[in-house]
mmJSON file of the N, C-alpha and C atoms, coordinates in Angstrom:
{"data_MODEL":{"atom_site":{
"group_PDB":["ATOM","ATOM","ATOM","ATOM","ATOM","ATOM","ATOM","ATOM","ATOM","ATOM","ATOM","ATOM","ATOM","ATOM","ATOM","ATOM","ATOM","ATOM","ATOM","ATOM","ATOM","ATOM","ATOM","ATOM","ATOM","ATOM","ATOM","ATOM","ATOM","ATOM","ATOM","ATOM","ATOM","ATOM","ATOM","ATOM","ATOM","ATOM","ATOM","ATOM","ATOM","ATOM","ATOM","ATOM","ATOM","ATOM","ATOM","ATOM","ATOM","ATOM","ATOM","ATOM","ATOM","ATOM","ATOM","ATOM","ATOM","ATOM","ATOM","ATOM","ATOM","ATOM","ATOM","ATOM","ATOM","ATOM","ATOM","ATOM","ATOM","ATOM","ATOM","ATOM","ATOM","ATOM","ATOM","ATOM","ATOM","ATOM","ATOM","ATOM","ATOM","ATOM","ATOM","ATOM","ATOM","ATOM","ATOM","ATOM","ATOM","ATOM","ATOM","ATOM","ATOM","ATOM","ATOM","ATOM","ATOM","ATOM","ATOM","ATOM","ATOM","ATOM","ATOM","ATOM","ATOM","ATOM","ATOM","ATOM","ATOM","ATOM","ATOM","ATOM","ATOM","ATOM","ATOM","ATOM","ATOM","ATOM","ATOM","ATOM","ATOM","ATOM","ATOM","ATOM","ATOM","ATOM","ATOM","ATOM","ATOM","ATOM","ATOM","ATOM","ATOM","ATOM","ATOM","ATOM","ATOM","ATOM","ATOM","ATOM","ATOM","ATOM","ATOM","ATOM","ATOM","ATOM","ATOM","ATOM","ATOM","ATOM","ATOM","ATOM","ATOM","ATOM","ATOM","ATOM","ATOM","ATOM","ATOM","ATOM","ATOM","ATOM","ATOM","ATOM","ATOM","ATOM","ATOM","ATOM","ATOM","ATOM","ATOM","ATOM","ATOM","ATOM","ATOM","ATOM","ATOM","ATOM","ATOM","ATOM","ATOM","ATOM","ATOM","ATOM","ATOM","ATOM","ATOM","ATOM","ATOM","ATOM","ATOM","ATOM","ATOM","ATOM","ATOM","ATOM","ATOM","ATOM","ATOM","ATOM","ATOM","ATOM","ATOM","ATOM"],
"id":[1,2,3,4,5,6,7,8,9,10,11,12,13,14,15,16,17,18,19,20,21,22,23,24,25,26,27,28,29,30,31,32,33,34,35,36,37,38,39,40,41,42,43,44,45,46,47,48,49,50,51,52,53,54,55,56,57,58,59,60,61,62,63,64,65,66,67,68,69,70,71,72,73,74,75,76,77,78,79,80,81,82,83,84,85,86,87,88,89,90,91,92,93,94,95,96,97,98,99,100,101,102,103,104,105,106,107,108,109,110,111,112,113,114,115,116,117,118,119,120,121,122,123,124,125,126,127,128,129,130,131,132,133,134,135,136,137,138,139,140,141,142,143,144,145,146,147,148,149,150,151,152,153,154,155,156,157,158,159,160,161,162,163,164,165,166,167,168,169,170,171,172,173,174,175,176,177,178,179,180,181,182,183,184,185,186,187,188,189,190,191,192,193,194,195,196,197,198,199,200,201,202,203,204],
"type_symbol":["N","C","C","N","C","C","N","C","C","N","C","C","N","C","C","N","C","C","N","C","C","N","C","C","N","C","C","N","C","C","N","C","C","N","C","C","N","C","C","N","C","C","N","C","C","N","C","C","N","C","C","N","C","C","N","C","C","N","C","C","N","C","C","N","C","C","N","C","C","N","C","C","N","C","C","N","C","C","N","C","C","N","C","C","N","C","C","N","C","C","N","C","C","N","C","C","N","C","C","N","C","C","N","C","C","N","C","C","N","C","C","N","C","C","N","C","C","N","C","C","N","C","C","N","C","C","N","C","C","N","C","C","N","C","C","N","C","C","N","C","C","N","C","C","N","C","C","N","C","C","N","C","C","N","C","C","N","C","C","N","C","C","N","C","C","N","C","C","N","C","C","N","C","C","N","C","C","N","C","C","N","C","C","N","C","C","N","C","C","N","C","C","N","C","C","N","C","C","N","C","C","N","C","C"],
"label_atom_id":["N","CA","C","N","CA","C","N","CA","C","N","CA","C","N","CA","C","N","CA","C","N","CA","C","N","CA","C","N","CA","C","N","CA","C","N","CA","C","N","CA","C","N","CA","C","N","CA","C","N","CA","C","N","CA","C","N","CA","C","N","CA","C","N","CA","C","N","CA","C","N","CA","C","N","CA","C","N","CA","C","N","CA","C","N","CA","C","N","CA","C","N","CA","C","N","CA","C","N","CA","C","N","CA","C","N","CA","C","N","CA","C","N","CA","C","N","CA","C","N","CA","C","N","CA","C","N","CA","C","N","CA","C","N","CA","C","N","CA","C","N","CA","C","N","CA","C","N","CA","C","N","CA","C","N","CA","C","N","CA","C","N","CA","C","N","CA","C","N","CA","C","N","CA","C","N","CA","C","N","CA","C","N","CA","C","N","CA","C","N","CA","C","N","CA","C","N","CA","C","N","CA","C","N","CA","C","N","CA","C","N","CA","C","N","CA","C","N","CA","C","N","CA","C","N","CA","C","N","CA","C","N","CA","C","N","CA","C"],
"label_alt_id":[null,null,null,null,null,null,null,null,null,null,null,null,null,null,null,null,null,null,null,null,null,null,null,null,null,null,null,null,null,null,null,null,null,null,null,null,null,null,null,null,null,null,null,null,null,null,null,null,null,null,null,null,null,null,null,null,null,null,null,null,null,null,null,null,null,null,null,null,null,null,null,null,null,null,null,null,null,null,null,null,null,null,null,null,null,null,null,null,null,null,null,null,null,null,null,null,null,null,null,null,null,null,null,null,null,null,null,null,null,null,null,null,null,null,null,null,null,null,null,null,null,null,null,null,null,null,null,null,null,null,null,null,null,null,null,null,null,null,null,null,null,null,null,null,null,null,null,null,null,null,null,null,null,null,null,null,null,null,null,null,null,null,null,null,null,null,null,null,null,null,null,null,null,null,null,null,null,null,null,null,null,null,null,null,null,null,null,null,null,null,null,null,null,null,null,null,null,null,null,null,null,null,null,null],
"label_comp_id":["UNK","UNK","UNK","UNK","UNK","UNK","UNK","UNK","UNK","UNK","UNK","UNK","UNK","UNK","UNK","UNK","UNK","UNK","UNK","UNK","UNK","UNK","UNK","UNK","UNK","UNK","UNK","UNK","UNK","UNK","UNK","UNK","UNK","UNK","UNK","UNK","UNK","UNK","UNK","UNK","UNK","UNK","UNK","UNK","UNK","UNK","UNK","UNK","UNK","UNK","UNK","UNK","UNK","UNK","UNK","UNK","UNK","UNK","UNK","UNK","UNK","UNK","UNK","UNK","UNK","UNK","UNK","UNK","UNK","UNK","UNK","UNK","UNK","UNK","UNK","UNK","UNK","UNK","UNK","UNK","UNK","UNK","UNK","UNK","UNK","UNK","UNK","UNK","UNK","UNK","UNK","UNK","UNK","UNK","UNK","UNK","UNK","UNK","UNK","UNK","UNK","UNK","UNK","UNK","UNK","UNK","UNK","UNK","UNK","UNK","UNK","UNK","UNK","UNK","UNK","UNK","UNK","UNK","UNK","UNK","UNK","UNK","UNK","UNK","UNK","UNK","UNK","UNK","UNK","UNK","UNK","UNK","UNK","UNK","UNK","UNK","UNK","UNK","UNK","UNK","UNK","UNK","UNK","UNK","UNK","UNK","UNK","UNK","UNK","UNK","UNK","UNK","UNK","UNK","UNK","UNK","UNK","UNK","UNK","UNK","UNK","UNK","UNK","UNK","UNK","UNK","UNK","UNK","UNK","UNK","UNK","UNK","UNK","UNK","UNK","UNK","UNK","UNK","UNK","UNK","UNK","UNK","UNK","UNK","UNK","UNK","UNK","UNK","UNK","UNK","UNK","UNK","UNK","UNK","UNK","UNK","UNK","UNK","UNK","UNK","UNK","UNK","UNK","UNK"],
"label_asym_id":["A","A","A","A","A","A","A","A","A","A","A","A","A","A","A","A","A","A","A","A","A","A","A","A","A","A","A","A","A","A","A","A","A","A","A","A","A","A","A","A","A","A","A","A","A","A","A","A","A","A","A","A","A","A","A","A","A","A","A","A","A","A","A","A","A","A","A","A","A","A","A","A","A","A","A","A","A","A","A","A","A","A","A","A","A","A","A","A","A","A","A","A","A","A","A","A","A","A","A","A","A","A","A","A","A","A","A","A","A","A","A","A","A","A","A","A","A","A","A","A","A","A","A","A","A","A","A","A","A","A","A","A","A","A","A","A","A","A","A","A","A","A","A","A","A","A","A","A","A","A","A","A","A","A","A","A","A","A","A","A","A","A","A","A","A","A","A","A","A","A","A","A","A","A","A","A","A","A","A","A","A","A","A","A","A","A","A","A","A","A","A","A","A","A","A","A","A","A","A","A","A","A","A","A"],
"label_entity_id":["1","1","1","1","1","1","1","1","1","1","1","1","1","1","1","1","1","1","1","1","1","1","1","1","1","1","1","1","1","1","1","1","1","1","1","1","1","1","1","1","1","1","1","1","1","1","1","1","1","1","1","1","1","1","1","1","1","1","1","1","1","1","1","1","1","1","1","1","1","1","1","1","1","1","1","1","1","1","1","1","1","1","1","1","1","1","1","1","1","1","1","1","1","1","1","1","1","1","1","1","1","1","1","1","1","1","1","1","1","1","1","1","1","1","1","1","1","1","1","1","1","1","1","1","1","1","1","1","1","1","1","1","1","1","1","1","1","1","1","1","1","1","1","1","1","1","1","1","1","1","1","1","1","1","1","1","1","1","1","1","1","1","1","1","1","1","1","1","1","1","1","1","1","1","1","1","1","1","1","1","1","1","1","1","1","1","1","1","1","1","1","1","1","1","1","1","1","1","1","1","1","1","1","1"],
"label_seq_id":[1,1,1,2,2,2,3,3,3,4,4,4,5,5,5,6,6,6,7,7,7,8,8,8,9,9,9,10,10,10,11,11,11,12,12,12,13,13,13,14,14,14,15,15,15,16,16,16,17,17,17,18,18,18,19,19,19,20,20,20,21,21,21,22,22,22,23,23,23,24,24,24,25,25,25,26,26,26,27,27,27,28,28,28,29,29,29,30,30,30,31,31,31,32,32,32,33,33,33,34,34,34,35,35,35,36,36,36,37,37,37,38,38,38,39,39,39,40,40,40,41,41,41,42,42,42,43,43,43,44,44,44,45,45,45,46,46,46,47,47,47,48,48,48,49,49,49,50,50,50,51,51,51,52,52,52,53,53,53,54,54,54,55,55,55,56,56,56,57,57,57,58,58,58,59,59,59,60,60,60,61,61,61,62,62,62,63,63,63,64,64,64,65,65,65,66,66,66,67,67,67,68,68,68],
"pdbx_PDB_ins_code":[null,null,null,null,null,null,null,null,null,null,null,null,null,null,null,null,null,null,null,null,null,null,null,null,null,null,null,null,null,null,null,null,null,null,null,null,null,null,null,null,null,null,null,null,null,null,null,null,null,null,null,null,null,null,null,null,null,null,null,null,null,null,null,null,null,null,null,null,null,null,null,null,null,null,null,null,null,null,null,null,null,null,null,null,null,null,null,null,null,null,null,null,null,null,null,null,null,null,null,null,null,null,null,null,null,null,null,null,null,null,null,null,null,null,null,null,null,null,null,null,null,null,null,null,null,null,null,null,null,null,null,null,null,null,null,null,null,null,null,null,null,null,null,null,null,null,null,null,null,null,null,null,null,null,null,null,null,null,null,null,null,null,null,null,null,null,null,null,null,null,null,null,null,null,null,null,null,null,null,null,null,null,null,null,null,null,null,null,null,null,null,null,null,null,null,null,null,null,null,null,null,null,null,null],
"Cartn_x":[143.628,142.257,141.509,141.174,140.087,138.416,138.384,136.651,135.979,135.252,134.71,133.312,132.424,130.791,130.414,129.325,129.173,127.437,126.868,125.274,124.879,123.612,122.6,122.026,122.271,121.538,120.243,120.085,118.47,117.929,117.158,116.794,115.568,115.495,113.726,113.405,112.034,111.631,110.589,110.041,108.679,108.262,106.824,106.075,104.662,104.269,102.873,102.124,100.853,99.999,98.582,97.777,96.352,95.732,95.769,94.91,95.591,94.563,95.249,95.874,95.306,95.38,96.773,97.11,98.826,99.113,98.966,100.076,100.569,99.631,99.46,100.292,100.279,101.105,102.261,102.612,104.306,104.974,103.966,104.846,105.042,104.117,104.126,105.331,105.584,106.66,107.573,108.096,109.603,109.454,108.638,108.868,109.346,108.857,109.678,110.744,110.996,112.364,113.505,113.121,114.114,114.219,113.321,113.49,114.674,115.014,116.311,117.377,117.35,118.713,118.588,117.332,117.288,116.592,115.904,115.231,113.989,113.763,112.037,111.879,110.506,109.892,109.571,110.34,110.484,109.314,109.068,107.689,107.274,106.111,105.337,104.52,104.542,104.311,103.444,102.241,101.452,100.594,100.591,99.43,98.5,97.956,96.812,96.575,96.373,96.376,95.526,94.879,94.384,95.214,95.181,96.29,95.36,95.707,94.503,94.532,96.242,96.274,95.375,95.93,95.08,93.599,93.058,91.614,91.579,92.262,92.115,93.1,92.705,93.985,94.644,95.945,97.189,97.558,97.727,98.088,99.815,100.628,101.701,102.46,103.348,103.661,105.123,105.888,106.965,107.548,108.081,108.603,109.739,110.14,111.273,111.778,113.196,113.311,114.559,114.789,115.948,116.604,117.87,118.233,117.495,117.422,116.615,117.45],
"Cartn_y":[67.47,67.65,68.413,69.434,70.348,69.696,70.414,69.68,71.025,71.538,72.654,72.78,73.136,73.141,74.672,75.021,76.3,76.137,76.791,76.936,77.745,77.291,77.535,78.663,79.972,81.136,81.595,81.055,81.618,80.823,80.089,78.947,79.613,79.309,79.648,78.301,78.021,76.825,77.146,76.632,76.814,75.134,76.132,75.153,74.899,73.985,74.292,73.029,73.104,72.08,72.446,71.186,71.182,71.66,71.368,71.1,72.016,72.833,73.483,72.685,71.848,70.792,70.504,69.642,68.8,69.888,70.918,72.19,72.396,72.569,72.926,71.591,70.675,69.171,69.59,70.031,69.283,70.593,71.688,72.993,72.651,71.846,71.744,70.463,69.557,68.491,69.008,70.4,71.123,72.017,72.609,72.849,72.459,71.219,69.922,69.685,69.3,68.975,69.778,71.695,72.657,72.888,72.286,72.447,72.019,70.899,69.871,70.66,71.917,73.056,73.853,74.001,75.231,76.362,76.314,77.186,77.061,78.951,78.797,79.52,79.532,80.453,81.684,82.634,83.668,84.883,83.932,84.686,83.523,83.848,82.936,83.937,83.623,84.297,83.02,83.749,82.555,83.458,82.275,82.752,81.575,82.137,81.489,81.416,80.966,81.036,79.53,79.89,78.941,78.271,77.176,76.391,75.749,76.542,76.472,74.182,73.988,72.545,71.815,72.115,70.842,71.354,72.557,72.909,72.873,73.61,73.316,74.454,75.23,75.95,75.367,76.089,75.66,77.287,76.292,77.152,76.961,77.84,77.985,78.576,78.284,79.099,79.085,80.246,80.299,80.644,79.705,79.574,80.369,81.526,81.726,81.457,80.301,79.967,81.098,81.411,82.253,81.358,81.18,80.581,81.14,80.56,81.167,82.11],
"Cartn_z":[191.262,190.832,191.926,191.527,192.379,192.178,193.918,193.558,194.464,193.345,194.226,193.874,195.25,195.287,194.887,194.172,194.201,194.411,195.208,195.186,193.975,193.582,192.961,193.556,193.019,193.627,193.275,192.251,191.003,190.26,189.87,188.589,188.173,187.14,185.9,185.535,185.997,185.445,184.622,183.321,182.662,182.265,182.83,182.257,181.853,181.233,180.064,179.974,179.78,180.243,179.998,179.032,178.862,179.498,181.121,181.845,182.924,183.367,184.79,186.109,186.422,187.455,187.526,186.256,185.549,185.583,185.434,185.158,187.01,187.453,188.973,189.577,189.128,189.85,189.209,187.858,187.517,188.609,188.709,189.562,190.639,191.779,193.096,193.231,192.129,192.675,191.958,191.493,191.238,192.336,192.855,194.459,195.524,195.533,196.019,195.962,194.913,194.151,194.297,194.725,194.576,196.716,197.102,198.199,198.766,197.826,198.378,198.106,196.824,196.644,197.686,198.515,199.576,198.44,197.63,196.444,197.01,197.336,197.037,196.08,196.106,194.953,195.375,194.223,194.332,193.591,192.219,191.749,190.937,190.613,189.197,188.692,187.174,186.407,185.053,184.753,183.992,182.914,182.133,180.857,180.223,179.069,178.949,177.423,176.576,175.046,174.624,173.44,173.137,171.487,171.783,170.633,169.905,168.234,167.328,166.872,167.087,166.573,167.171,168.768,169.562,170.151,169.19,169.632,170.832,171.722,173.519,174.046,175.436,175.697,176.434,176.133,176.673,177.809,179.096,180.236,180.33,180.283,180.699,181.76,182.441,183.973,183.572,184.241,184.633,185.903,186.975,188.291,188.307,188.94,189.521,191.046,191.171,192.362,192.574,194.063,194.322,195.58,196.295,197.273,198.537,199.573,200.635,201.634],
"occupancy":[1.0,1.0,1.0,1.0,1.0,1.0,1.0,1.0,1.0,1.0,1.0,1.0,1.0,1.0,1.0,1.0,1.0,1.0,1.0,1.0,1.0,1.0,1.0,1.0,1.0,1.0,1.0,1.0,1.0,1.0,1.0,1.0,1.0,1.0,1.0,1.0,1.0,1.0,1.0,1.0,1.0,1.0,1.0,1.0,1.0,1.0,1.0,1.0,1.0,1.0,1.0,1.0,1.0,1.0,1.0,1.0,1.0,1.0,1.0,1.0,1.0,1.0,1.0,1.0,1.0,1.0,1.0,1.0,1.0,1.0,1.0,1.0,1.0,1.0,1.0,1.0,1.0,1.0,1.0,1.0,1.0,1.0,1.0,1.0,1.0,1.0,1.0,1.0,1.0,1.0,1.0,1.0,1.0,1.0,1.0,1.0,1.0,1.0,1.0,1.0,1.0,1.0,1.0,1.0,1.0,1.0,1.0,1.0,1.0,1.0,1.0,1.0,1.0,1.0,1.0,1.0,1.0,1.0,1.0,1.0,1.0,1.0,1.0,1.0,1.0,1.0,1.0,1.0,1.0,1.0,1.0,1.0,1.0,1.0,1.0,1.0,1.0,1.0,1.0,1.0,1.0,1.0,1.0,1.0,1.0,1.0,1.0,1.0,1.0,1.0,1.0,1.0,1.0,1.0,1.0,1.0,1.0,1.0,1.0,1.0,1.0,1.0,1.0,1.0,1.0,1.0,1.0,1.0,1.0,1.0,1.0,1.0,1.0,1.0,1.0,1.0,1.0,1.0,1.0,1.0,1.0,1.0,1.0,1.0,1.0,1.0,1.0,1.0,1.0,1.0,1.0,1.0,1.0,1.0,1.0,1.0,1.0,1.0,1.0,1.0,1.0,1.0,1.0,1.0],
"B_iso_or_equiv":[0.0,0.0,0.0,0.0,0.0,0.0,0.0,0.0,0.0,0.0,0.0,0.0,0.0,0.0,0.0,0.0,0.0,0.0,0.0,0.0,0.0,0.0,0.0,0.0,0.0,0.0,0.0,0.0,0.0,0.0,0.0,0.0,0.0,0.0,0.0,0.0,0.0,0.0,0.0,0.0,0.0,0.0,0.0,0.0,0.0,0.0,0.0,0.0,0.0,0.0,0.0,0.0,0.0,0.0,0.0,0.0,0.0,0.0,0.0,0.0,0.0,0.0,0.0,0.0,0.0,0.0,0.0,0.0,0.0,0.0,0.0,0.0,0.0,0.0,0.0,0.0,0.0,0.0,0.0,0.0,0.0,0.0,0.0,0.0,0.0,0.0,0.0,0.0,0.0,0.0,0.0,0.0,0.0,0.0,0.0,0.0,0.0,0.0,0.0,0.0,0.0,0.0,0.0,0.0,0.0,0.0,0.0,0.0,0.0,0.0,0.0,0.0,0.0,0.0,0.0,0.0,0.0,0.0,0.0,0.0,0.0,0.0,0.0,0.0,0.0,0.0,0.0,0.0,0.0,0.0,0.0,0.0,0.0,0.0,0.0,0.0,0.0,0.0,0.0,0.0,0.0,0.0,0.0,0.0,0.0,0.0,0.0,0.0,0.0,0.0,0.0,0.0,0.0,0.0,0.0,0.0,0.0,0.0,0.0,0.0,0.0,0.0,0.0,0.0,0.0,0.0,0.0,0.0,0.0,0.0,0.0,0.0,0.0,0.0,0.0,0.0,0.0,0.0,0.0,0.0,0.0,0.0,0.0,0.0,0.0,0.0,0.0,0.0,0.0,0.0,0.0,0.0,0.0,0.0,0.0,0.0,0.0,0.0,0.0,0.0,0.0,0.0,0.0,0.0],
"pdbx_formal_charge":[null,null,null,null,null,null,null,null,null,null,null,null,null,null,null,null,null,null,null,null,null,null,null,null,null,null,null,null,null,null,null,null,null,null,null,null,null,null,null,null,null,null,null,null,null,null,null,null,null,null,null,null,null,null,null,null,null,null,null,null,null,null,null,null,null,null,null,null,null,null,null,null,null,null,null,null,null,null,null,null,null,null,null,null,null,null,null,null,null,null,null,null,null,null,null,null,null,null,null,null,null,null,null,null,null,null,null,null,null,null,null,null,null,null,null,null,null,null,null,null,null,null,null,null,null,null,null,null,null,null,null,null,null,null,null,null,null,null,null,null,null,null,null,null,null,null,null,null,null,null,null,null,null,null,null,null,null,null,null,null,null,null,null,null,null,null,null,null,null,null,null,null,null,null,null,null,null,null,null,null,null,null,null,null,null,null,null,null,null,null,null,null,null,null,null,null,null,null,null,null,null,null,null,null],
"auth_seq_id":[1,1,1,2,2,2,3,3,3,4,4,4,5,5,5,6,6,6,7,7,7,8,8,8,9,9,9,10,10,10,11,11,11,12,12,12,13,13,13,14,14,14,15,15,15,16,16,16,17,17,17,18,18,18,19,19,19,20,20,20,21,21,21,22,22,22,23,23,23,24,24,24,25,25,25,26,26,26,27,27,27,28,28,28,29,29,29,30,30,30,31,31,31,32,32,32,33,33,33,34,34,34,35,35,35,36,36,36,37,37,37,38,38,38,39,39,39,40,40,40,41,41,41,42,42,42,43,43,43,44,44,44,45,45,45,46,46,46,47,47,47,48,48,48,49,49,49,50,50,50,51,51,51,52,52,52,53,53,53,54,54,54,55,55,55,56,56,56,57,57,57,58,58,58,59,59,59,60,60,60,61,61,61,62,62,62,63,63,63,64,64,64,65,65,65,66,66,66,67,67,67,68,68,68],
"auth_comp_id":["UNK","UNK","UNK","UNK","UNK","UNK","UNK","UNK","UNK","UNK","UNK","UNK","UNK","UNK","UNK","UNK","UNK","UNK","UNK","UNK","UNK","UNK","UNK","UNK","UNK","UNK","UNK","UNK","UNK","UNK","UNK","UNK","UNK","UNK","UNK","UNK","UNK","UNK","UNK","UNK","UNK","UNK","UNK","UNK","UNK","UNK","UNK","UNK","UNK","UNK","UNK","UNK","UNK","UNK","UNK","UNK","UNK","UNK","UNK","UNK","UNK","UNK","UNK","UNK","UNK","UNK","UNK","UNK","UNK","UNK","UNK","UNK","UNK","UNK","UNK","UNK","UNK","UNK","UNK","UNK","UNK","UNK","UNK","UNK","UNK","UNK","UNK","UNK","UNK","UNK","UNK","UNK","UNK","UNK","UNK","UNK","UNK","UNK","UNK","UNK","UNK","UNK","UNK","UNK","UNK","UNK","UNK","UNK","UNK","UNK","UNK","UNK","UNK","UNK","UNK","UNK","UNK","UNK","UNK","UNK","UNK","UNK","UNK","UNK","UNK","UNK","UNK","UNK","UNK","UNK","UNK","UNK","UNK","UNK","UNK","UNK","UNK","UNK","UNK","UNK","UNK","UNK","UNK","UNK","UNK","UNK","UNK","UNK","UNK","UNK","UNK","UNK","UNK","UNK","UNK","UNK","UNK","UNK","UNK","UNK","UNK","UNK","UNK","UNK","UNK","UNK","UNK","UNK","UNK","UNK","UNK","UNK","UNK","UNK","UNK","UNK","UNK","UNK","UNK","UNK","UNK","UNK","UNK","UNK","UNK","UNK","UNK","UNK","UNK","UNK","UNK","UNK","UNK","UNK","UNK","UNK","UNK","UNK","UNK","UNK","UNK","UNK","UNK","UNK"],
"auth_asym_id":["A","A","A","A","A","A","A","A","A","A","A","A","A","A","A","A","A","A","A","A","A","A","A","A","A","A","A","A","A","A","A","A","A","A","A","A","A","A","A","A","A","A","A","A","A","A","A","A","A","A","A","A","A","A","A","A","A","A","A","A","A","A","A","A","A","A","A","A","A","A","A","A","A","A","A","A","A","A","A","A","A","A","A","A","A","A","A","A","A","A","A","A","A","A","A","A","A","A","A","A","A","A","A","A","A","A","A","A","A","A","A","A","A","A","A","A","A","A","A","A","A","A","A","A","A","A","A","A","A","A","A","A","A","A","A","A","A","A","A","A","A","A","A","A","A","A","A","A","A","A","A","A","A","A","A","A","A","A","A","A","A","A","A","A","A","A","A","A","A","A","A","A","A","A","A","A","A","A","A","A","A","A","A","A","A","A","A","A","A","A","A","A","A","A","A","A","A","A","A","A","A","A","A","A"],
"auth_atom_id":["N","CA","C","N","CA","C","N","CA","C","N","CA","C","N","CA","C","N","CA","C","N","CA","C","N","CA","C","N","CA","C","N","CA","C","N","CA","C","N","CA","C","N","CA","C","N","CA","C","N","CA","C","N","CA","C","N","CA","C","N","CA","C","N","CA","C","N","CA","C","N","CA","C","N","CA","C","N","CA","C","N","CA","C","N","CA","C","N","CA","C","N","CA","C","N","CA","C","N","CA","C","N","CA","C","N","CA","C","N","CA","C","N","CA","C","N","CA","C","N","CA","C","N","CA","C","N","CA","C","N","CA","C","N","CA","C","N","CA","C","N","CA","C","N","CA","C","N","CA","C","N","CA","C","N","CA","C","N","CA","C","N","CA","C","N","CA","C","N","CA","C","N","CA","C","N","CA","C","N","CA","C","N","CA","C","N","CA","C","N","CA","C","N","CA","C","N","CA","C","N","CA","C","N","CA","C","N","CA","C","N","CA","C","N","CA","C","N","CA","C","N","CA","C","N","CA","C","N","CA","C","N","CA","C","N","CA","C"],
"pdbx_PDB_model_num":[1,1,1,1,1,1,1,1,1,1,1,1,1,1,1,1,1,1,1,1,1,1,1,1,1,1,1,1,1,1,1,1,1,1,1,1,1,1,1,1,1,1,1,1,1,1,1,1,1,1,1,1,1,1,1,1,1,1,1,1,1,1,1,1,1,1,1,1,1,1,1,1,1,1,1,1,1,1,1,1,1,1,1,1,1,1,1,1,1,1,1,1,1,1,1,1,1,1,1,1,1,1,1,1,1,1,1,1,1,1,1,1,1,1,1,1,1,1,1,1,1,1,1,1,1,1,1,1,1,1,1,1,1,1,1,1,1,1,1,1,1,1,1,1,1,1,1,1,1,1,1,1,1,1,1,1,1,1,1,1,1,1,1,1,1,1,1,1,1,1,1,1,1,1,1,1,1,1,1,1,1,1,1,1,1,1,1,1,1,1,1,1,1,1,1,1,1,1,1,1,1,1,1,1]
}}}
């Protein structure tokens, strides 16, 4: 039985949220979280739309981490 490690060179995380704030927290503790792969962030990329269901906009982000 082989056991072999391979690093994580790139990840895409998204993510979307009522409220700018919660949007701004779930990103800063997957920052965190990717720190432990040795991942920073490489770009972010965000938008903004308003969602006719829940009468409210919805902010969305997408994180790109790359290895350091």
């Amino acid at each position: 039985m082989d056991f072999t490690l391979d690093k994580i060179e790139a990840k895409v995380e998204f993510f979307q949220g009522y409220d700018l704030k919660a949007l701004e927290r779930q990103i800063e503790q997957h920052i965190d979280l990717n720190k432990a792969l040795l991942l920073e962030v490489h770009s972010v990329q965000h938008q903004v739309t308003f969602d006719l269901n829940a009468n409210k906009m919805l902010y969305t982000a997408l994180v790109h981490f790359k290895l350091k």
